[in-house]
N, C-alpha and C positions, 0 to 999 in steps of 0.2 A: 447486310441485315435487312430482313423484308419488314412492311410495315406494321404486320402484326405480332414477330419478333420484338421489334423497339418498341410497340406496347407494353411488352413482360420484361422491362427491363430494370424499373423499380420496384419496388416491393414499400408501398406509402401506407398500406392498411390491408394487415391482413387477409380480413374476409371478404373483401373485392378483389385483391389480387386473386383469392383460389377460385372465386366464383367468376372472375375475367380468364384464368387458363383453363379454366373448366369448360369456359365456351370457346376458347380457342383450338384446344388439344381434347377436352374428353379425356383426357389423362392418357391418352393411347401414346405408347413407347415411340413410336415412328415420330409421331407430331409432335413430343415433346422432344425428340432427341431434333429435332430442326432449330430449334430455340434454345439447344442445351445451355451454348454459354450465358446469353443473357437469365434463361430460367437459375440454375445454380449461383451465379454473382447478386441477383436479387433476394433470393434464400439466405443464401450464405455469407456471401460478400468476398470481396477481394482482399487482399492482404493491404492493410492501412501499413506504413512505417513507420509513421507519427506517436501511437501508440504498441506498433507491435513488430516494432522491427528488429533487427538482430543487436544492433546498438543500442537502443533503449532497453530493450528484454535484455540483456548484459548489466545495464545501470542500475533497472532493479534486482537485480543478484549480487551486485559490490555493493548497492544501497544497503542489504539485509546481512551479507555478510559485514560489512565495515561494523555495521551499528553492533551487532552480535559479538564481534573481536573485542572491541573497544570498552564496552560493558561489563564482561567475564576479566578482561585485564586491570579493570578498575576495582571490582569487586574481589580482587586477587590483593592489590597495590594498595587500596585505600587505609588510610590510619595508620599506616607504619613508620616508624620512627628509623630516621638515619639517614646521612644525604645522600645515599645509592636509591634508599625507595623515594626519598623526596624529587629526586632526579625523573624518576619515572613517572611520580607523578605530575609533576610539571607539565610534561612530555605530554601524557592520556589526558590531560586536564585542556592541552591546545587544539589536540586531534578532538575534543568530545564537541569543544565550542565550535569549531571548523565545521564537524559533523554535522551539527544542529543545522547552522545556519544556513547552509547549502542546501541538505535534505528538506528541510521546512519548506523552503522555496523552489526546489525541485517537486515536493508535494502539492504543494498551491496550483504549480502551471499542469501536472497532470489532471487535478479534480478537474481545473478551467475547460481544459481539453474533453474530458471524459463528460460535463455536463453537457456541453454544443455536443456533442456527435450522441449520446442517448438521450438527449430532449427532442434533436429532429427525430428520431428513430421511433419514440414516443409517441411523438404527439404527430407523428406522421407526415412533417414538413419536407425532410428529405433524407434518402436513406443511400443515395448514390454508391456503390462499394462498400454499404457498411448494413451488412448483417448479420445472422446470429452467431457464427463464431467469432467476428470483430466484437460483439457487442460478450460475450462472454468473458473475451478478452480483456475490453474495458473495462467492463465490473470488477474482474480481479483485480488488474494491475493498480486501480481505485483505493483496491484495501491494499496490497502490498506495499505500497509507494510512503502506505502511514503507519504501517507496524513496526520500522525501525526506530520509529522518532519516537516509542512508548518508554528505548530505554534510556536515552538523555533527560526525557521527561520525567521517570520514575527516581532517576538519579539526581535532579536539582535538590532536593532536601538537604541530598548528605553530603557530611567534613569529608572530602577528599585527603587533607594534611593532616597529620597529628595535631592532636589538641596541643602539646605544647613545645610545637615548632613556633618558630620565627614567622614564617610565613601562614600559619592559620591564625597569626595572632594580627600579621597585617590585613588578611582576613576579615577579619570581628573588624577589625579599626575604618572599614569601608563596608559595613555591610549595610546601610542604607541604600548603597548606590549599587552591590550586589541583587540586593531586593528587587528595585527599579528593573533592572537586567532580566531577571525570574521571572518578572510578574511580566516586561516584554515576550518574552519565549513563550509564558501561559499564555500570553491572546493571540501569538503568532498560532497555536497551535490551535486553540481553538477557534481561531478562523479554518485553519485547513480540515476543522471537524465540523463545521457548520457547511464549506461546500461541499462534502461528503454525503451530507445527509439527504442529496437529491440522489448521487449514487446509489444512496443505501436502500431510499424507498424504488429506484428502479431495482434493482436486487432482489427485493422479496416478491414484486410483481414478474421478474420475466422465472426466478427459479422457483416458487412457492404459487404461483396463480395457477386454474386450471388448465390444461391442455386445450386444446382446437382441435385437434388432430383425432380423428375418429369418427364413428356411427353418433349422430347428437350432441355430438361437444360446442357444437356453434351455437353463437345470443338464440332461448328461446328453442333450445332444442333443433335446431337447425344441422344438417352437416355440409361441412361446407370441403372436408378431403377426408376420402375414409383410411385407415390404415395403411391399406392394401395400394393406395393410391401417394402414399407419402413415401412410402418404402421404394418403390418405384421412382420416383423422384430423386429418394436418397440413391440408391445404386446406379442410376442414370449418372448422375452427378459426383459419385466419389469411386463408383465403379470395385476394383479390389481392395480399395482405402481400409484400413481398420479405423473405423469410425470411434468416434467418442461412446463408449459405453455406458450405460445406465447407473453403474456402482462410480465411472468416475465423475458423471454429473453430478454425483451426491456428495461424491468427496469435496467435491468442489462447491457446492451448494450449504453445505453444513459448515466448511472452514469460512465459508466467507461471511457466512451469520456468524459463526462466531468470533470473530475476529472485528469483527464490524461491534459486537456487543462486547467486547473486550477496549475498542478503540471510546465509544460512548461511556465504559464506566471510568475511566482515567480524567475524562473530560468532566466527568463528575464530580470526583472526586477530586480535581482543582480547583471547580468550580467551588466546592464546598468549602475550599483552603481561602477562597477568597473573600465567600460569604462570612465565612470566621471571624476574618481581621476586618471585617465590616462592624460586624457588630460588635467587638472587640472597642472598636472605634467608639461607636454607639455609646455603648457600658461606658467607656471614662468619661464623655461629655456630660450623661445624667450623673454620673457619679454612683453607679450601682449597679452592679453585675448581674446578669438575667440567665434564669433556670438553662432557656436555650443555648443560651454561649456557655454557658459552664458545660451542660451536656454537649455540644457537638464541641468544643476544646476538646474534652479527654477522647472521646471518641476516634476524634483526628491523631492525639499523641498516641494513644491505645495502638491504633492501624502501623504509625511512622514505627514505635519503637519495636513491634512485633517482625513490620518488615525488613530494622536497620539489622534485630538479631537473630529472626529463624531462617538457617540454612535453607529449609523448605521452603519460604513464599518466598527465597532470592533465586532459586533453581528453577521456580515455576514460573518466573518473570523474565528469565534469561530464556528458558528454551519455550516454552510456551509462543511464545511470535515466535521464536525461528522455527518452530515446525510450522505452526500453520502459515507462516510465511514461503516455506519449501514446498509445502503440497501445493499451495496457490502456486507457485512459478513453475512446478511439474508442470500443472494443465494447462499454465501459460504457454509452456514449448511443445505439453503435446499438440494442443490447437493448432499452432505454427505448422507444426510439422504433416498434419493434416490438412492445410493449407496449404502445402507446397504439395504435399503428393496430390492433391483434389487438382490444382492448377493443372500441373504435368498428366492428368488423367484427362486433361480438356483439353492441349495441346499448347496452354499459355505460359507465360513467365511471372514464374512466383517472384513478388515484389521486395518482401520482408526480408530477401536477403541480401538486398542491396545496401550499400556503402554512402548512405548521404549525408549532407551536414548533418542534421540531425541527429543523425546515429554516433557519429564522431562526440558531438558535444555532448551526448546520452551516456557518452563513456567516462570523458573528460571532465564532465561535470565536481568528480567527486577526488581530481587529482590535488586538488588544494589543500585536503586532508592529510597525506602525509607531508607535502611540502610543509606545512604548519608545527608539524609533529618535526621534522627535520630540523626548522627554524629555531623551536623551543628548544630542541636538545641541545644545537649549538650555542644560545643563549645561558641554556645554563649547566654545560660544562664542565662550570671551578667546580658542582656538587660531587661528581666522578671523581676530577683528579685530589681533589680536597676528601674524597672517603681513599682514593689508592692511597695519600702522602700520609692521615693517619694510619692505613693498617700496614705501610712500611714502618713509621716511626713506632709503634708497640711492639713488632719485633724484634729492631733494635734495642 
């Protein structure tokens, strides 16, 4: 590597990197293909594993599927009377809790991860291997990582058992300490929505800010790479690659706004469950109930019971995050995938499909899930053979 190769090998700010290759190369094909690897890994960046390897990119797709299965099976099972369906829900009621608790905290360590690596990137501290397709990457997997956890969350309200089974009635007889539990999940969750929201504000600045890139797009009317000189750059660097195209940065740019404004009104809207029983509170100690808690009470029952009974807002809550949770992991794997062909077009070894801890535990993470669901079923059993020995004995 010559010394003014290893100059262009970060990428710390923008408009001095182009105006540092500008005086190195003049953007001419010959001088810039001498630097190719380091100019393209400071662009683009190399394959991270950490966030974008074949085993974590695996975890968020059991992540979105699990939570997706689980939800639709609850919403199937829930309030039915008899120990075959009570059976079942036993079962969906240990996978959902497993689910949470995992997922939450599989959530927490990706924002942790995703602020360090788009804060240097940001603020321009350090960008070592991580450029704009890692940082694409990041931004999605950001939202992805939290739109399964909207349907455990959306499901705390409701009777999972029949109102009058045995067990919803043991239910009610501990529901203070149920409570405690809910209202734990609520701040679990919006913690993982308060580290988000650096994600989120990087998000609108790197897909929604203006371009650079062109005749005057630099501070002040400046240019600092003109099209013709970017494009060059790009085919230098991905060569026959089918590049990321413009309809599906948008796909990608729209799902993730909105899914991000999907992830903020949930967080709202418990927040509001909580301001409720605040004031709730408030009211008994004066000993008189105020306009506002009367109106936001019905308001909050208005929303629960509309949602416990229209078909429509449970279908829209069910597939809703699983689409836009699919389109975000589409452009997750195409990037990948444009990452390893970009590699092998430079002669290197794409990373992200290596095999390392990380990637293992990335998988493993979420095996506890059905172990839990296993455990439950065996635990409760006599429900099964206790609904076979009644519908032998009505026979006879």
């Amino acid at each position: 590597m010559t010394e003014r190769c290893a100059s262009l090998k970060d990428l710390n700010d923008f408009n001095l990197y182009f105006e540092q290759l500008k005086s190195a190369t003049s953007f001419n094909i010959t001088e810039l293909d001498r630097c190719k690897e380091e100019i393209c890994g400071a662009i683009w960046g190399d394959a991270n594993p950490d966030i974008s390897g074949i085993g974590v990119s695996t975890g968020y797709a059991v992540e979105l599927a699990l939570g997706f299965v689980l939800a639709s099976l609850t919403m199937m099972i829930r309030q039915r009377y008899g120990p075959r369906a009570e059976f079942f829900q036993v079962v969906l009621k240990a996978g959902f809790d497993a689910f949470f608790e995992f997922a939450i905290y599989f959530a927490i360590a990706i924002e942790i991860a995703a602020i360090g690596m788009l804060a240097n990137k940001d603020f321009g501290i350090s960008t070592a291997g991580f450029g704009a397709n890692e940082a694409q990457i990041a931004l999605a997997v950001s939202v992805v990582c939290i739109l399964p956890l909207l349907y455990p969350v959306a499901l705390l309200p409701l009777e999972l058992f029949h109102p009058e089974s045995d067990r919803q009635a043991r239910q009610n007889r501990k529901m203070r300490q149920d409570q405690r539990r809910r209202d734990f999940s609520l701040m679990l969750f919006a913690l993982v929505c308060v580290l988000f929201f650096y994600p989120f504000l990087s998000q609108c600045i790197h897909n929604w800010a203006p371009l650079r890139v062109g005749e005057g797009k630099g501070g002040n009317g400046k240019t600092y790479v003109t099209e013709e000189e970017w494009e060059r750059i790009r085919d230098m660097c991905f060569g026959e690659v089918t590049k990321f195209t413009i309809s599906e940065h948008w796909a990608l740019a729209v799902c993730e706004m909105m899914a991000s404004l999907l992830i903020f009104l949930f967080m709202l809207w418990h927040a509001m469950e909580l301001g409720v029983r605040r004031l709730q509170t408030q009211d008994r100690y004066i000993g008189k109930e105020r306009q506002r808690t009367v109106t936001l009470s019905r308001t909050r029952r208005f929303v629960e019971r509309a949602w416990a009974s229209q078909s429509l807002i449970q279908a829209l809550l069910l597939f809703v995050p699983l689409f836009l949770g699919c389109v975000l992991l589409w452009c997750v794997f195409r990037l990948r995938s444009i990452q390893a062909a970009a590699a092998s077009n430079m002669g290197s070894e794409y990373a992200g499909d290596d095999w390392g801890f990380g990637q293992i535990v990335g998988i493993i993470i979420f095996a506890p899930v059905p172990a839990e669901m296993l455990f439950a079923a065996w635990e409760a059993r006599s429900l099964i053979l206790r609904s076979d020995y009644d519908s032998v004995s009505s026979r006879s």
